[in-house]
C-alpha positions as a printed NumPy array, in Angstrom:
array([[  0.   ,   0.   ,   0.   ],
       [  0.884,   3.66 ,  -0.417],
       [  2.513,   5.676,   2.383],
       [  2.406,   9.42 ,   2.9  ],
       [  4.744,  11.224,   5.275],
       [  6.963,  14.269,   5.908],
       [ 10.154,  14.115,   5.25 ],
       [ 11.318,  17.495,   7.595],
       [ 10.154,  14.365,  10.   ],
       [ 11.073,  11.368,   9.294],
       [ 14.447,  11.833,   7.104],
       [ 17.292,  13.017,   8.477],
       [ 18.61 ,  13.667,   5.074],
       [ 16.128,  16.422,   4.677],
       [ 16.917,  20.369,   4.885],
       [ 14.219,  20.779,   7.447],
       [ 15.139,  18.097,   9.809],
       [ 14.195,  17.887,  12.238],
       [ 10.762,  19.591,  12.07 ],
       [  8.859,  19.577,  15.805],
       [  5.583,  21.48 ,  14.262],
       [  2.463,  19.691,  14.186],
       [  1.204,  21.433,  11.209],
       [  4.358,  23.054,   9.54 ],
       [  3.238,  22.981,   6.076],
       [  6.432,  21.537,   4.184],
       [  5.602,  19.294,   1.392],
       [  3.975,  15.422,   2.   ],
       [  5.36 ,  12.393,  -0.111],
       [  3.436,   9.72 ,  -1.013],
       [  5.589,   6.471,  -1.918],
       [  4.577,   3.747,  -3.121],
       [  5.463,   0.712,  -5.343],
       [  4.716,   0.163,  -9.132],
       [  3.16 ,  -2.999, -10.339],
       [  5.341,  -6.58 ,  -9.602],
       [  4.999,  -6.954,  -5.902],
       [  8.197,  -6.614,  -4.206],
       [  9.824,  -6.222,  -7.364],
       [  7.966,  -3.421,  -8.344],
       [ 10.14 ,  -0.331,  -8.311],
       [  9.66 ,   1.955,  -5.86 ],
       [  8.269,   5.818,  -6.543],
       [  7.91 ,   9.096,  -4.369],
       [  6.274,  12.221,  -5.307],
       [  5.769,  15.111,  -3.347],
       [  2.063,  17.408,  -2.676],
       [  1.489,  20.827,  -1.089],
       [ -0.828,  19.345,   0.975],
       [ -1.575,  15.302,   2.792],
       [ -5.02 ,  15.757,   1.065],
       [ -3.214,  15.718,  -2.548],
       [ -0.962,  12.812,  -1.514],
       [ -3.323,  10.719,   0.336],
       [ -5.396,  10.592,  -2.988],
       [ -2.657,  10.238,  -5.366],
       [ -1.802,   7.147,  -3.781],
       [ -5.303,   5.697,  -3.356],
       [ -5.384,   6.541,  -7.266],
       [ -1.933,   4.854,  -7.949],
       [ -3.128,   1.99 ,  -6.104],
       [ -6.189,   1.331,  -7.372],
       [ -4.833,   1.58 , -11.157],
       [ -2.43 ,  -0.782,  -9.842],
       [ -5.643,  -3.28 ,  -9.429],
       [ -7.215,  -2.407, -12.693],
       [ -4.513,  -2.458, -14.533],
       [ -4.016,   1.124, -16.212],
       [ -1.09 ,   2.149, -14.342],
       [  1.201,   4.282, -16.062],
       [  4.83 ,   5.633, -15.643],
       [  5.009,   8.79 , -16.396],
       [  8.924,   8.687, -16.716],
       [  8.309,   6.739, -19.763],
       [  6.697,   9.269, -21.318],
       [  8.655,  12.377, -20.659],
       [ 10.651,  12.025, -24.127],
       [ 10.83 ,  14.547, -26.782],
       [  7.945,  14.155, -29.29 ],
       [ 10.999,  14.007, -31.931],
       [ 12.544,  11.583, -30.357],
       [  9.451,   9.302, -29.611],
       [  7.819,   9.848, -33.015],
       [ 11.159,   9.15 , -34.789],
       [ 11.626,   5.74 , -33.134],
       [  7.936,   5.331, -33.949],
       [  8.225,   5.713, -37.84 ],
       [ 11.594,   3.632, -37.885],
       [  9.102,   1.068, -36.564],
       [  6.373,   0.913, -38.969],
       [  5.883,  -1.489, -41.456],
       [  4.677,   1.123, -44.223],
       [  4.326,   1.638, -48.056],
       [  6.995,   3.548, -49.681],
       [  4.547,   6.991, -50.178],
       [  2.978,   6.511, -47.069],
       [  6.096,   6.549, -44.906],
       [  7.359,   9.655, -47.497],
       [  4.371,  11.519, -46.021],
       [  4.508,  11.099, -42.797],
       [  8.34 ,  11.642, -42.564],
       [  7.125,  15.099, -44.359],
       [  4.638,  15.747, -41.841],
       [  6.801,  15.519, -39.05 ],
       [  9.726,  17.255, -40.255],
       [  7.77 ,  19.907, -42.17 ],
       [  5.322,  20.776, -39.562],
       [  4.934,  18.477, -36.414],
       [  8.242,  18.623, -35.356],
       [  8.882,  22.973, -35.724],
       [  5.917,  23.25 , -33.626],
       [  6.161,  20.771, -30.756],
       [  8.796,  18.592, -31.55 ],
       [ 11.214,  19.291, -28.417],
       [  8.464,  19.15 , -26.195],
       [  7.566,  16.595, -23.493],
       [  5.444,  13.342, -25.061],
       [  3.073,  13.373, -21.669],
       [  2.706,  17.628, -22.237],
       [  0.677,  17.795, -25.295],
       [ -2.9  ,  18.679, -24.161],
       [ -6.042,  18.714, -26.703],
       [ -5.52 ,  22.7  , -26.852],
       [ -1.692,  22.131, -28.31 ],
       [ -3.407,  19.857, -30.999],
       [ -5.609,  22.78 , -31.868],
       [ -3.23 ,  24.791, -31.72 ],
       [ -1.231,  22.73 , -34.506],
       [ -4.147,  23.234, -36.647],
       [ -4.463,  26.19 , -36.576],
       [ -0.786,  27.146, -37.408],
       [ -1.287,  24.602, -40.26 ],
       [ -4.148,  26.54 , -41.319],
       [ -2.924,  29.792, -40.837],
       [  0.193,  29.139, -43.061],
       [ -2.004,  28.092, -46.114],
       [ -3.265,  24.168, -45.932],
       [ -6.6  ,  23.238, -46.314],
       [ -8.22 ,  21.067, -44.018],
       [ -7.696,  18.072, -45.824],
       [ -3.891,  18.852, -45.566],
       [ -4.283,  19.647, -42.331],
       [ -6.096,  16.03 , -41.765],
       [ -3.319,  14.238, -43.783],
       [ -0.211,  15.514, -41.773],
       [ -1.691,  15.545, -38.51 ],
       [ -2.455,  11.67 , -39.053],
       [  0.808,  10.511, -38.148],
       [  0.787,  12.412, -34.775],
       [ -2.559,  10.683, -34.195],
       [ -0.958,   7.2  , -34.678],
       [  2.177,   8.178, -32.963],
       [ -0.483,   8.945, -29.978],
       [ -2.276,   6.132, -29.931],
       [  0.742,   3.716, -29.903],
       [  1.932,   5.262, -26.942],
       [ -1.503,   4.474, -25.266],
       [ -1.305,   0.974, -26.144],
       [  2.119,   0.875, -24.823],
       [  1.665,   2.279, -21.49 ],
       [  3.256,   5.066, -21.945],
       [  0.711,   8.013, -21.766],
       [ -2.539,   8.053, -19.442],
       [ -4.455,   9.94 , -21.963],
       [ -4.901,  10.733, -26.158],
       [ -4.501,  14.542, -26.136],
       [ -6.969,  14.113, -29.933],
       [-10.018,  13.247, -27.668],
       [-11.653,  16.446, -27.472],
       [ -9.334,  18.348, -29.707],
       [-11.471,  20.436, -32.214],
       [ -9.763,  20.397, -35.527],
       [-10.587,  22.002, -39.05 ],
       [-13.747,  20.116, -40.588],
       [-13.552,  18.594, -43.957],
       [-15.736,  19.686, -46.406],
       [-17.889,  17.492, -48.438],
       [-16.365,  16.287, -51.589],
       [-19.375,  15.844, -53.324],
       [-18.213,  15.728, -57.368],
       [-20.041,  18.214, -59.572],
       [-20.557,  16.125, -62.615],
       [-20.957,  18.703, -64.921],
       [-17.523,  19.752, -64.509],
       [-16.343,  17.259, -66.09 ],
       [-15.255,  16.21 , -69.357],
       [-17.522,  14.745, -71.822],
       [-17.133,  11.114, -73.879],
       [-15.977,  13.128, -76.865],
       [-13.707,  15.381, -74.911],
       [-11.841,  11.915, -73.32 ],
       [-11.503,  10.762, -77.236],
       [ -9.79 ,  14.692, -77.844],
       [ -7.971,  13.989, -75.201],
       [ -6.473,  10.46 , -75.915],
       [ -6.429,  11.802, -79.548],
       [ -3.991,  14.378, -78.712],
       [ -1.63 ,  12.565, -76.622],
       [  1.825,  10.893, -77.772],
       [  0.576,   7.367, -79.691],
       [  2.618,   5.271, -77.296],
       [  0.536,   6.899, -74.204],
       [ -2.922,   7.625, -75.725],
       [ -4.158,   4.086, -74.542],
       [ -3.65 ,   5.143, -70.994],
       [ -6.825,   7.844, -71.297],
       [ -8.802,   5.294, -71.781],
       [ -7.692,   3.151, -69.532],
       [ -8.298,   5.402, -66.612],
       [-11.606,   6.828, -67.747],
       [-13.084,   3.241, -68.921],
       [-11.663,   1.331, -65.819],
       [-11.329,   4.113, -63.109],
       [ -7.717,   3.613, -62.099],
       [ -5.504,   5.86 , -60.578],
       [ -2.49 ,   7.153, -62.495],
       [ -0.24 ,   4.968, -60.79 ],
       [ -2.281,   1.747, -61.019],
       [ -2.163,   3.201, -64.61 ],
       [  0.965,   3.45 , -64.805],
       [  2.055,   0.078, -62.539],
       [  0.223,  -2.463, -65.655],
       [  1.785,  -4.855, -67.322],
       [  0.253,  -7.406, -69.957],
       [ -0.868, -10.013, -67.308],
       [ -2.985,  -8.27 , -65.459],
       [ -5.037,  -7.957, -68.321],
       [ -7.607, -10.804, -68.143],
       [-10.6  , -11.42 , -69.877],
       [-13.482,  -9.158, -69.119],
       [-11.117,  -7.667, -66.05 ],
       [ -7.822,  -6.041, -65.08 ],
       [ -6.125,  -7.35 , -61.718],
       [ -4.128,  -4.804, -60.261],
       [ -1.524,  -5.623, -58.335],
       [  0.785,  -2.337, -57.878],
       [  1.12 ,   1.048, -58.517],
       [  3.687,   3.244, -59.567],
       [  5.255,   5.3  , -56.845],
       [  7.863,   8.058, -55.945],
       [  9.798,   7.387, -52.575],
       [ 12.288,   9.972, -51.021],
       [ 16.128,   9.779, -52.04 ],
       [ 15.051,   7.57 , -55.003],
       [ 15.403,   8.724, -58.458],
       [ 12.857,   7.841, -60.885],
       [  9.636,   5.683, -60.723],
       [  8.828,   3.229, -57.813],
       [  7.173,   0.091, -57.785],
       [  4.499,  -0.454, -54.451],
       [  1.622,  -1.935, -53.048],
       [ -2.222,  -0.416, -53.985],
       [ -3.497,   2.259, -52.259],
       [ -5.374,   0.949, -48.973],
       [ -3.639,  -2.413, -49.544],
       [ -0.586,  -4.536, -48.119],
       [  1.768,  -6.077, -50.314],
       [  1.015,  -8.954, -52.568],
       [ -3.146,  -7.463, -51.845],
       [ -5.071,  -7.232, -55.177],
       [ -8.154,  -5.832, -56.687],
       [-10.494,  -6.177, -59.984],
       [-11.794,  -4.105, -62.531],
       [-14.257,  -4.675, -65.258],
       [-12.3  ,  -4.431, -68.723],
       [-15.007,  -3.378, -71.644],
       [-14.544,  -5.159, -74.47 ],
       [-12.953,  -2.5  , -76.996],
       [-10.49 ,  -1.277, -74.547],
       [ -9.453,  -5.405, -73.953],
       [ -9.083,  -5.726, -77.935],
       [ -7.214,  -1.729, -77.523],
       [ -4.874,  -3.22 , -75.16 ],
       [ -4.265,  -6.062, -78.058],
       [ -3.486,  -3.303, -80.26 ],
       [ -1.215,  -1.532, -78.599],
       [  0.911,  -4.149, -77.709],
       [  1.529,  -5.125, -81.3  ],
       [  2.34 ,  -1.398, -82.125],
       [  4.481,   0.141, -78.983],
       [  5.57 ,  -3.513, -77.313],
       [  6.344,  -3.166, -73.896],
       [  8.533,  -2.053, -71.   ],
       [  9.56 ,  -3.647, -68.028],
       [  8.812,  -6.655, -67.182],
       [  5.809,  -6.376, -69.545],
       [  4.877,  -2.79 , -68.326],
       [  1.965,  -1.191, -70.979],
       [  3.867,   2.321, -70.68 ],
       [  7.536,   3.657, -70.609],
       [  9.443,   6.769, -70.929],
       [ 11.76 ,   7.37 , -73.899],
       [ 14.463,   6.042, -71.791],
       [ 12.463,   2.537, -71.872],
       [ 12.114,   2.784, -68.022],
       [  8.803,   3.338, -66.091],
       [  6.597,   6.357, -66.019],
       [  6.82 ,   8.423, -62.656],
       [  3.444,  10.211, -61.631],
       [  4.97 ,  13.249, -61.81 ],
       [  5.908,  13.135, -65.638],
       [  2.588,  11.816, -66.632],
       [  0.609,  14.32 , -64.993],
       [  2.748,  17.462, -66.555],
       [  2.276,  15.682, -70.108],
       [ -1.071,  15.662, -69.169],
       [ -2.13 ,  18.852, -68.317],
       [ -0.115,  20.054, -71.316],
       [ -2.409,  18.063, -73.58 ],
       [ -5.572,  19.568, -71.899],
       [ -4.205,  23.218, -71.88 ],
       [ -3.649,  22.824, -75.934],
       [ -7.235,  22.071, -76.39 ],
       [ -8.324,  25.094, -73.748],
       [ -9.088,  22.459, -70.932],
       [ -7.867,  22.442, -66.987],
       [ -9.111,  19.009, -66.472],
       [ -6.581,  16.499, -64.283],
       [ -6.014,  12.938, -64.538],
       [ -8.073,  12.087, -62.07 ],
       [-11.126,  13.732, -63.087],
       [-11.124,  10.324, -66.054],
       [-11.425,   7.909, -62.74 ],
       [-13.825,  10.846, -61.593],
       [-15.663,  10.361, -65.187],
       [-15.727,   6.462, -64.822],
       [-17.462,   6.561, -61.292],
       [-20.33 ,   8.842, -62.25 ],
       [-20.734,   7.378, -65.707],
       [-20.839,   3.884, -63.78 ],
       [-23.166,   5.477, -61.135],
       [-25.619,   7.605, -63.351],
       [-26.173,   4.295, -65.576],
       [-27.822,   2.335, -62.798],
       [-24.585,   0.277, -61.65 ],
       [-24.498,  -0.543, -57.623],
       [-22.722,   1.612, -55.587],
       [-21.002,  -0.925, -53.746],
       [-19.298,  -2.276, -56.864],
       [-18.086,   0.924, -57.92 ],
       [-16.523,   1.693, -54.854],
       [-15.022,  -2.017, -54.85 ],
       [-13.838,  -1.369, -58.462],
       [-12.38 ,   1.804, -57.364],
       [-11.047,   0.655, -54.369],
       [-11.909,   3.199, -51.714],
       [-11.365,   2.623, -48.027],
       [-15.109,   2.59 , -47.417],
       [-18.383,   2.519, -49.83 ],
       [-18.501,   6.072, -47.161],
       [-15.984,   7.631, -49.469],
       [-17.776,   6.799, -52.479],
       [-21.611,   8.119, -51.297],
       [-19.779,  11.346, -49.773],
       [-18.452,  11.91 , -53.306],
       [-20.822,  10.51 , -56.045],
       [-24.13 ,   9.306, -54.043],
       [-25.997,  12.04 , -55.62 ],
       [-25.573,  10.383, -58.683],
       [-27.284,   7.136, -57.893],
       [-30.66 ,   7.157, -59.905],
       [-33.669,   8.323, -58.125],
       [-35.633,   5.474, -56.944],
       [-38.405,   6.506, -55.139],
       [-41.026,   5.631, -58.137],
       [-39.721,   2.591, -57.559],
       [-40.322,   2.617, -54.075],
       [-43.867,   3.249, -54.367],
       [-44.305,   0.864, -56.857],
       [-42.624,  -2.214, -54.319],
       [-44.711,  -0.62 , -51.25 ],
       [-47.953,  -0.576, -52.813],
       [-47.721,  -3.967, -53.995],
       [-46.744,  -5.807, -50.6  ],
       [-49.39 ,  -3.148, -49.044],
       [-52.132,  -4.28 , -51.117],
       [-51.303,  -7.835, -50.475],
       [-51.486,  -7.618, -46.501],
       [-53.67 ,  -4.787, -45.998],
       [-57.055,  -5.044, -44.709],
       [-60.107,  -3.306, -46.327]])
């Protein structure tokens, strides 16, 4: 059990030794041991008052019984430190660990990095927002770089090494609704300009993206096996990882390594695929694009090819609006929701109603039409 006493009393180590007052008002410890019996180690901390150390104690001992004791010590590290070791530790895709190694250095760490792990209240994490904000991100940004400090958090939780997740309560920028305006979007005969006006060796790719909904990468990442029938299995995407020159190779977004997911293939663009095979060949290891250098495409080069394409013919369209064009072409035709957001591969069918829901046909004539017939079959006169 926990003991409180006065040292100016009962140590003759102390300054104030020895103290004869019955109430002198130096400081009470509290000591007491940490979980592990006899071989616990043994702790002392000092209150203004017996009040504050008599329940201190009856705290420490009773999270000694439940089992959420926590050492403090352990967590009075640097958040640079901690989070370092943290990311060193994580078994992470090539982009993803680029990011968070970003978010740290580029913002997490200037703002709190030297200070205490166990100091950060939910105010500081405000605070962090707000300094994000303030210098120009938008929430989303904001959202994506304060993720790793989230994780970094909760690990230390699990590890018994904080009492508390300073994000509960913390009030941070909300996310606006990414609900996709449809009409801003280019047309089925402004994809064919498109894919008309790009380099003959790439122009397959338009399609590819608008007709399948990939992302550039996956794009990018194909080779001729994962062309099946009626389907394309993609297995990786094209990446860019820090200190690495050129194109990487990695696992699908929202996927481990050696994870996979299908696509339905229409017809002409299987037969297209065919085609341009037997006219451009391939890259490596079977790859549908390369470079001029006969290596693979990065993101980055794609995407200013791209837009240069779309500026000629007085456009400011992305590549990502074609997956954007496949989803609420898909959508807008009657196809389930939950199969375009498995084709697409979101993180959640969530992601897809937030962004294309409103393009789901309207069914409430339908509806009526179901109702009134099971009404009128079990409904009294």
């Amino acid at each position: 059990m926990a003991t409180v006493f006065q040292k100016c009393k009962t140590d003759d180590r102390n300054k104030r030794y020895p103290c004869e007052k019955t109430r002198c008002g130096h400081p009470w410890t509290v000591r007491f041991r940490e979980p592990g019996g006899r071989s616990g180690r043994q702790r002392e901390k000092s209150f203004p008052t017996r009040r504050e150390a008599d329940s201190h104690g009856v705290n420490m001992e009773g999270a000694k019984l439940d089992g959420t004791y926590i050492d403090l010590k352990r967590g009075a590290v640097p958040i640079r430190v901690y989070a370092t070791e943290w990311l060193e530790r994580q078994h992470l895709a090539a982009n993803t660990y680029g990011t968070y190694e970003r978010a740290f250095r580029l913002h997490v760490f200037p703002f709190m990095g030297g200070r205490l792990l166990t100091s950060i209240r939910p105010s500081d994490i405000e605070a962090l927002g707000k300094e994000m904000t303030d210098g120009g991100l938008s929430a989303y940004s904001v959202q994506a770089y304060i993720t790793p400090l989230k994780a970094v958090y909760t690990a230390a939780l699990h590890n018994g090494d904080i009492g508390r997740h300073p994000f509960v309560g913390a009030k941070l920028p909300t996310l606006p609704r990414r609900v996709m305006d449809e009409t801003l979007l280019p047309s089925g005969g402004q994809v064919q300009d498109i894919a008309d006006e790009f380099r003959s060796e790439w122009a397959l790719s338009v399609w590819l993206m608008a007709g399948c909904g990939l992302r550039t990468g996956e794009m990018l990442g194909l080779r001729v096996g994962d062309v099946l029938d009626d389907r394309i299995r993609l297995r990786r995407q094209v990446t860019r990882v820090k200190g690495t020159v050129g194109a990487v190779l990695g696992p699908l977004k929202h996927r481990e390594e050696g994870e996979w997911r299908d696509t339905p293939l229409p017809m002409n663009l299987s037969d297209a695929v065919g085609d341009h095979v037997a006219r451009h060949g391939t890259g490596p290891s079977g790859s549908l694009f390369r470079n001029i250098t006969g290596t693979l495409v990065t993101t980055s080069d794609y995407s200013t090819q791209f837009r240069k394409v779309v500026k000629t013919l007085g456009y400011e369209w992305s590549p990502h609006d074609l997956r954007h064009w496949f989803a609420t072409t898909a959508l807008s035709k009657g196809l389930p929701l939950l199969d375009v957001s498995r084709w697409l591969g979101h993180a959640s069918i969530k992601e897809t109603a937030d962004t294309y829901g409103h393009l789901t046909p309207d069914s409430t004539s339908r509806a009526v039409e179901v109702m009134n017939e099971a009404l009128n079959q079990h409904r009294a006169d």
